[in-house]
Backbone bond lengths (Angstrom), bond angles and torsions (degrees), N, CA, C in turn:
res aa  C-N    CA-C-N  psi(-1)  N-CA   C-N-CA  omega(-1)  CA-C   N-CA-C  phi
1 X - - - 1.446 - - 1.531 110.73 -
2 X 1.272 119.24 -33.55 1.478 129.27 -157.40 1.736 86.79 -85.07
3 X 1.023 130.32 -46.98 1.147 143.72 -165.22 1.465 108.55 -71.60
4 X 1.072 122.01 -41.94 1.686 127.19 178.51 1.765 94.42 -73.02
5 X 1.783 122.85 -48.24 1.332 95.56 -178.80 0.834 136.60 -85.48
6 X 1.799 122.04 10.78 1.543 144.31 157.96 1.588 97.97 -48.45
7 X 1.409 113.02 -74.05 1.121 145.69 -145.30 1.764 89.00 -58.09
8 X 1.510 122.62 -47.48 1.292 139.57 175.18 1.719 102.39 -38.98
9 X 1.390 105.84 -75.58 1.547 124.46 -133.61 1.765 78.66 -75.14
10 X 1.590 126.88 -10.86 1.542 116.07 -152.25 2.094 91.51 -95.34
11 X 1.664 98.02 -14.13 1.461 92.43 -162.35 1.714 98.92 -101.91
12 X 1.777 121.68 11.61 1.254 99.44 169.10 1.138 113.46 -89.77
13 X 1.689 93.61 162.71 1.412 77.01 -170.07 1.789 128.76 -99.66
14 X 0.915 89.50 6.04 1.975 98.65 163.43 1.719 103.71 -113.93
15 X 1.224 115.62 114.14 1.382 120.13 173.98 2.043 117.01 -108.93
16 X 1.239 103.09 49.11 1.188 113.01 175.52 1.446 125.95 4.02
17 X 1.037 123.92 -68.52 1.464 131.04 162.81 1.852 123.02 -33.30
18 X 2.102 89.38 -56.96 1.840 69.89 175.49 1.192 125.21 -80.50
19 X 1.620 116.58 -11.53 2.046 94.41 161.33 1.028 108.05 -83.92
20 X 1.424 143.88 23.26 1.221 128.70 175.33 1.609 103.72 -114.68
21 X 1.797 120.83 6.95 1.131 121.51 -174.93 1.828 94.21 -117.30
22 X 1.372 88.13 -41.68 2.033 85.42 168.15 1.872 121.18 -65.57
23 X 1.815 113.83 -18.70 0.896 87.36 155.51 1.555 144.03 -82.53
24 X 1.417 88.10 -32.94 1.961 88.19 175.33 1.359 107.88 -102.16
25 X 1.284 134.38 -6.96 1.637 137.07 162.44 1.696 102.42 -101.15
26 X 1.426 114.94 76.78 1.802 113.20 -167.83 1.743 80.37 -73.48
27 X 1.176 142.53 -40.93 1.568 106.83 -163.13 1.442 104.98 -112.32
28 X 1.184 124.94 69.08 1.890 134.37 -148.84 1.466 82.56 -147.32
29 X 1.350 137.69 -15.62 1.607 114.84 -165.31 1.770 97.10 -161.47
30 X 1.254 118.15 126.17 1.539 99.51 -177.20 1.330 92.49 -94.71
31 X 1.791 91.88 -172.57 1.566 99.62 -163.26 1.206 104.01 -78.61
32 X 1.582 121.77 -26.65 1.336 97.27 -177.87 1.366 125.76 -76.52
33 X 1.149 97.56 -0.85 1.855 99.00 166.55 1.322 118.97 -69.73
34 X 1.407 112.20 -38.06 1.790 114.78 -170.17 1.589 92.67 -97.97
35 X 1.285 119.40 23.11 2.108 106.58 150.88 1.694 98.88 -94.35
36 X 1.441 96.21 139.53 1.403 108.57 147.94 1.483 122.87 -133.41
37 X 1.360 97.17 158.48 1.361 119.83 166.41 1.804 127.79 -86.43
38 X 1.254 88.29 142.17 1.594 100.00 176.07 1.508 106.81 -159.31
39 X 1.604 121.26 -179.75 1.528 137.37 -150.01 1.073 84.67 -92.59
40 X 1.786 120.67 121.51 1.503 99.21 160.36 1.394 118.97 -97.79
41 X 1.344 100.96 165.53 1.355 108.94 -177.84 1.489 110.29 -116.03
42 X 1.660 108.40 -161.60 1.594 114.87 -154.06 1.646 93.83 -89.14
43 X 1.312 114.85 -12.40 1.503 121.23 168.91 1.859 103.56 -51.44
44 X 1.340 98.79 -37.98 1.597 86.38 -153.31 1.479 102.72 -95.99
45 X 1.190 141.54 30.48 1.263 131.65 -146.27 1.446 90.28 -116.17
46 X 1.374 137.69 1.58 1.302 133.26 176.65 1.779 95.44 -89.40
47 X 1.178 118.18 -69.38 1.807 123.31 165.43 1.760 104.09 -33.51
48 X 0.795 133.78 -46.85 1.483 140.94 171.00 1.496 118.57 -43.48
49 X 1.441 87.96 -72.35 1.730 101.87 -178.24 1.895 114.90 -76.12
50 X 1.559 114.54 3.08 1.100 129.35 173.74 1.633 99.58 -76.15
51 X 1.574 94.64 -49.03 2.279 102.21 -164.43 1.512 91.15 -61.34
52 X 1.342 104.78 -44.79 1.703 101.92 -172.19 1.365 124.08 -38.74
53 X 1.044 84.60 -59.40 1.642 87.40 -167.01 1.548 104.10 -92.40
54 X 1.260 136.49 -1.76 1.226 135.97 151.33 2.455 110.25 -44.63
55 X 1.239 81.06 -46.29 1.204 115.55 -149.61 1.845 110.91 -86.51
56 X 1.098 112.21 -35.01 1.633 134.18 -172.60 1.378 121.72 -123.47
57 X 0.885 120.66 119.44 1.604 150.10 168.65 1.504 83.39 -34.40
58 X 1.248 107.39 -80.80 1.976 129.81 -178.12 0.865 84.92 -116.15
59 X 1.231 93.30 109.52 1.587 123.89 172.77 2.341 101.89 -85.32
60 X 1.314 100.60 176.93 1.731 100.12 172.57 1.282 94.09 -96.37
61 X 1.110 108.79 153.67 1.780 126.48 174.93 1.814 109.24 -66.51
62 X 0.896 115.44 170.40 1.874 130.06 159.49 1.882 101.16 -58.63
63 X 2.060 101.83 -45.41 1.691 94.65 178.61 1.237 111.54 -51.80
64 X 1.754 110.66 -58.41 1.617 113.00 -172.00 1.243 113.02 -19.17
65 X 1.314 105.74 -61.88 1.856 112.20 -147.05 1.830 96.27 -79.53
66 X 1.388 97.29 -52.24 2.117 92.37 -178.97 1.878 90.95 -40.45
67 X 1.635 106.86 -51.89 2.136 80.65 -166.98 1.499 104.95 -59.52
68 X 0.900 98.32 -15.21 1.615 82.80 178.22 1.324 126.93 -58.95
69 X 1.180 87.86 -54.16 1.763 112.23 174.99 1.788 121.57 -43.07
70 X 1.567 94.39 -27.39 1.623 115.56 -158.26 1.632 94.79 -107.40
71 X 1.261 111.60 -22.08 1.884 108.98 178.51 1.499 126.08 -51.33
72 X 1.089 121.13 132.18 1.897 95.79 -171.16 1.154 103.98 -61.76
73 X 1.560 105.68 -35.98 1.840 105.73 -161.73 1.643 136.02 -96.23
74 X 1.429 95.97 12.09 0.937 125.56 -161.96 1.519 118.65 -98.24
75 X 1.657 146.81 149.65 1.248 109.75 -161.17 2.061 71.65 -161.09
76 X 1.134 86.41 156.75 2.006 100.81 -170.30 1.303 113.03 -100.64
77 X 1.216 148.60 172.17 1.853 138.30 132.72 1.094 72.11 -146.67
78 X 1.755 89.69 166.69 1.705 135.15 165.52 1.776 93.24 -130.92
79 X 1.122 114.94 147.59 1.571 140.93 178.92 1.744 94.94 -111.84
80 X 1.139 118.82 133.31 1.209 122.22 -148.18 1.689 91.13 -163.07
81 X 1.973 106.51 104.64 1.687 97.02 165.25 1.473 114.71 -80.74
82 X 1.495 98.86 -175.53 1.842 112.52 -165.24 1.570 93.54 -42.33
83 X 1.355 134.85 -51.12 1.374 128.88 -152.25 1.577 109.15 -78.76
84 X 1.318 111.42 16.34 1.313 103.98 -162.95 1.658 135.08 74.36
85 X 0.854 142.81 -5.05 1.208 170.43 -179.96 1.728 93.88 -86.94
86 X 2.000 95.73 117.50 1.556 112.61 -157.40 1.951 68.50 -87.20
87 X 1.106 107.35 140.07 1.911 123.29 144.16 0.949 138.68 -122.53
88 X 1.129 125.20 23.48 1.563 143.28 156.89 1.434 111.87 -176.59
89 X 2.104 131.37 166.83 1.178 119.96 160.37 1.714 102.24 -123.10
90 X 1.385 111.73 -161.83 1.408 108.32 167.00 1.664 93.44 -169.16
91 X 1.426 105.49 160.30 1.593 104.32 -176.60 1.711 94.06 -163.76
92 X 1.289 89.06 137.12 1.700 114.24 -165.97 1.534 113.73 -108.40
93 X 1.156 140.20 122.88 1.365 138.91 166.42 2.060 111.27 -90.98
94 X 1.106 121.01 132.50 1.345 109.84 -159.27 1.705 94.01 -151.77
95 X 1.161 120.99 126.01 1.368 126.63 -173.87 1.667 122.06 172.53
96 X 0.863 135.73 138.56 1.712 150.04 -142.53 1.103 100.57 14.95
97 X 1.409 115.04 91.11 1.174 115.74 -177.84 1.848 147.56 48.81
98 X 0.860 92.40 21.00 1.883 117.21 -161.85 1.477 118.70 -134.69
99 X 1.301 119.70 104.99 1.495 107.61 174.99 1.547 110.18 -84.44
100 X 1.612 126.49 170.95 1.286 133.39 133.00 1.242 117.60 -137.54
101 X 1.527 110.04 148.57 1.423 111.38 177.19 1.618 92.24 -107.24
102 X 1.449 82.04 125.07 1.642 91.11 172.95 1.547 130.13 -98.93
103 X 1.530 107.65 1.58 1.281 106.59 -176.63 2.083 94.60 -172.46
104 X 1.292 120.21 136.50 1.475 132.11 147.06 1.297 106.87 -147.84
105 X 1.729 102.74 136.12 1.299 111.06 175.99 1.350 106.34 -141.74
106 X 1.168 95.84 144.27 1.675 102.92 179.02 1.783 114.04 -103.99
107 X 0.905 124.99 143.07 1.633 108.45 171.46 1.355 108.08 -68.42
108 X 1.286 115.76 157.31 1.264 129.15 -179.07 1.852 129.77 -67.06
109 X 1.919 100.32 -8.54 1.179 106.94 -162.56 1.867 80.20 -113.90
110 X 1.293 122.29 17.53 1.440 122.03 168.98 1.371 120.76 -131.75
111 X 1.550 115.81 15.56 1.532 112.48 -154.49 1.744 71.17 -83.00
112 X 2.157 83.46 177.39 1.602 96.59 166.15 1.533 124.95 61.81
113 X 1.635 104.57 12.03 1.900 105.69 -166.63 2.045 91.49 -133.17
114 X 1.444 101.73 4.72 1.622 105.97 -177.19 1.420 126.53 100.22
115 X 1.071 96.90 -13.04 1.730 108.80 176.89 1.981 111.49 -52.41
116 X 1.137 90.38 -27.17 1.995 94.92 -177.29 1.719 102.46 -83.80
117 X 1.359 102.29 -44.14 1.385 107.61 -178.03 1.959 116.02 -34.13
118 X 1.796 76.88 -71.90 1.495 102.96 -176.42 1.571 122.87 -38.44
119 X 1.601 116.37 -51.15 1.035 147.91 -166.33 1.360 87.27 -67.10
120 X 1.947 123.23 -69.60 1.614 100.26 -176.99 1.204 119.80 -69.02
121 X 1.385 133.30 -39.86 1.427 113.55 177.75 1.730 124.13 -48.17
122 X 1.407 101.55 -13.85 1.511 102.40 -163.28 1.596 94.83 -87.54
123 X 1.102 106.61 -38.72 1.962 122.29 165.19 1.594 103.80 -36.85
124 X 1.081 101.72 -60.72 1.933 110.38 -166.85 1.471 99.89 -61.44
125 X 1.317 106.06 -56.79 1.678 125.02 178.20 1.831 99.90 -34.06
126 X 1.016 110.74 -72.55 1.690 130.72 165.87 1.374 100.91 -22.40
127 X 1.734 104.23 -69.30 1.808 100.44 -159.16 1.610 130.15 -68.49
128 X 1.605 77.91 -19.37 1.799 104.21 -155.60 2.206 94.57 -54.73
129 X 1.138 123.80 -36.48 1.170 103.18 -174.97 1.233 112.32 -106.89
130 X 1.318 121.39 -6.81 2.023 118.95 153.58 1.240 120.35 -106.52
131 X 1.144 132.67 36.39 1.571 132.81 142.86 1.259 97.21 -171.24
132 X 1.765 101.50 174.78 1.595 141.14 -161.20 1.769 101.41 -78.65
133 X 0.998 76.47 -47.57 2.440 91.60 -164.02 1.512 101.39 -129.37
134 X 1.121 103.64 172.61 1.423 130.69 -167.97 1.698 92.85 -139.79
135 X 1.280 135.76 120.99 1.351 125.22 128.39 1.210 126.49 -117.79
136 X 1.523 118.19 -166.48 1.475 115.34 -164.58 1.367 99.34 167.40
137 X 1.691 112.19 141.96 1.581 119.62 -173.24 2.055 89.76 -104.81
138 X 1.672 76.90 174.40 1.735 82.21 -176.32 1.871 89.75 -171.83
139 X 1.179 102.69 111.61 1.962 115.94 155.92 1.547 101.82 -50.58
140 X 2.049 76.23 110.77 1.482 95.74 155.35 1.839 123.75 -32.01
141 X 1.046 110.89 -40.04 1.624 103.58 -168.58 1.930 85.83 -89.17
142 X 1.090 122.70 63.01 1.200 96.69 152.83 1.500 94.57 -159.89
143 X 1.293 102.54 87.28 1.697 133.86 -166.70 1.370 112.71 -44.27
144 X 2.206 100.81 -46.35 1.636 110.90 -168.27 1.644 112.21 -62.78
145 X 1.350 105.82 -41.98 1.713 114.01 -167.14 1.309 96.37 -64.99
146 X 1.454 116.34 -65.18 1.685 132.07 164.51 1.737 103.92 -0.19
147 X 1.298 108.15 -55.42 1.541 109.64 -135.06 2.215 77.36 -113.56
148 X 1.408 119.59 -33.64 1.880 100.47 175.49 1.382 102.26 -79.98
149 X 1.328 137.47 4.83 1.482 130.81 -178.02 1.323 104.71 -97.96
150 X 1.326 107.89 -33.18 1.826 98.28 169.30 1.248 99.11 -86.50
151 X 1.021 139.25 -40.19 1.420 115.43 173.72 1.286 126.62 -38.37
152 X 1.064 125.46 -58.67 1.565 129.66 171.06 1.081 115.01 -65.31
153 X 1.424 119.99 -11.11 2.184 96.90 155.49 1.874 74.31 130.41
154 X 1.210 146.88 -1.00 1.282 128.45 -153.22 2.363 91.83 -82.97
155 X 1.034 119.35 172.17 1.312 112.58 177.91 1.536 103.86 -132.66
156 X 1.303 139.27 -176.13 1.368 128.69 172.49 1.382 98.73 -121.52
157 X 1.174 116.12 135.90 1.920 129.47 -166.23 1.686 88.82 -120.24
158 X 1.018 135.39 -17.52 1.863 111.76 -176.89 1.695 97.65 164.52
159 X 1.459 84.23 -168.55 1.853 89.90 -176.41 1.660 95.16 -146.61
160 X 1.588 103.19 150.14 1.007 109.06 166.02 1.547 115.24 -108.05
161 X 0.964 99.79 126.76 1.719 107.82 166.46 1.707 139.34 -44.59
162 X 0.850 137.96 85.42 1.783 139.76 -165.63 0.944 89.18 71.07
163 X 1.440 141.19 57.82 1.354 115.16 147.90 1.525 142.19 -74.74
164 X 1.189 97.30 -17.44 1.568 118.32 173.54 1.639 119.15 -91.69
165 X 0.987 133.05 126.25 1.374 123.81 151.07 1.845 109.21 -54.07
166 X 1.271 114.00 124.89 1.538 130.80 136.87 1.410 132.38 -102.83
167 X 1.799 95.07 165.24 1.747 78.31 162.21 1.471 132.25 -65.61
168 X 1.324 108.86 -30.00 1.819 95.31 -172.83 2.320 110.29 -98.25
169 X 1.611 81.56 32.75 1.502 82.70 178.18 1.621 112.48 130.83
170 X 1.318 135.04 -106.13 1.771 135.71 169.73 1.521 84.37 -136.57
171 X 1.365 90.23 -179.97 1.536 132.21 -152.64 1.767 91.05 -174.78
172 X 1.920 79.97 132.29 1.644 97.46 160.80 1.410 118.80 -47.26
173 X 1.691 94.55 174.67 1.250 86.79 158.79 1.834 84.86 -148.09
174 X 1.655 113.41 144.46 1.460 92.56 177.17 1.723 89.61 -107.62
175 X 1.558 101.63 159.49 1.424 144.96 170.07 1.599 105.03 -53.81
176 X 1.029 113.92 142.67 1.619 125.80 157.10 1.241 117.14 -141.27
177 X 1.093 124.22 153.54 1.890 125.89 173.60 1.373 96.29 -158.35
178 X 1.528 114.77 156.48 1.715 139.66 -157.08 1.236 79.36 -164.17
179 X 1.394 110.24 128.01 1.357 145.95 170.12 1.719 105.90 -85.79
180 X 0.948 146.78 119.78 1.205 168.48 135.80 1.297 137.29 -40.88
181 X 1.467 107.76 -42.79 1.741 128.96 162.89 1.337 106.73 -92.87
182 X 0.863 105.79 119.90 1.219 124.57 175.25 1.801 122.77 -51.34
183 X 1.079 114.79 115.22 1.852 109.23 -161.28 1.751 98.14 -82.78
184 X 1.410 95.56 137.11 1.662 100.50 178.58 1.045 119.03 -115.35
């Protein structure tokens, strides 16, 4: 019980206390504690399409994200520090049993401070009671995600071939899956 209302008080999303412990306790709370998450909306899609293309060779369009918005199964966040200021999003596809995360990005002036972390655990958090697995692709050249996706338990199941647009043509993309049910 104590544990579910931990789990509660950690997912609102204004937690009064820890900016009020990061201000006069500055090393009492890291930052990735005082980001939160919330649903984004069509408000935020200018901050969005900023990380993007900060962030992507080919970047997703303004369409991408509206289908997103319009998918049944599909569901949005923005990561957002104390000042308001969105620093990363993430968006999950989830249906017969099966999640995917199809996209987290952090801005570039927040990578490396937990903002990616947060965002997937909060994904898993999400999937853990409407589907079995979680997968998700990720470009070889992008070592950091590579290396927090196994961290969190994710495994590599295969590769897809050109899956990416690059500049000198495609680029893989390798596979991940995280089991969810617990193996007995």
């Amino acid at each position: 019980m104590w544990k579910l209302l931990h789990k509660l008080k950690n997912a609102v999303l204004y937690d009064a206390d820890r900016e009020f412990y990061a201000k006069v306790f500055p090393n009492s709370v890291s930052s990735k504690d005082l980001l939160r998450l919330r649903k984004m909306d069509h408000s935020d899609l200018t901050a969005v399409l900023r990380i993007e293309a900060l962030n992507y060779e080919f970047p997703w369009s303004a369409g991408v994200f509206k289908d997103c918005f319009q998918a049944m199964n599909y569901t949005n966040w923005v990561c957002e520090a104390p000042d308001d200021v969105i620093v990363g999003y993430c968006i999950i596809s989830v249906a017969v049993g099966e999640a995917h995360i199809m996209n987290i990005s952090v801005s570039p002036y927040f990578q490396r401070q937990g903002a990616g972390r947060k965002m997937l655990e909060h994904l898993i958090e999400y999937a853990r009671s409407r589907a079995e697995k979680v997968f998700l692709e990720v470009r070889p050249s992008n070592p950091g995600a590579i290396d927090l996706y196994r961290q969190v338990g994710f495994r590599e199941i295969g590769v897809r071939k050109g899956y990416y647009p690059a500049k000198n043509g495609r680029e893989d993309a390798i596979m991940f899956e995280l089991d969810l049910v617990p193996m007995l």
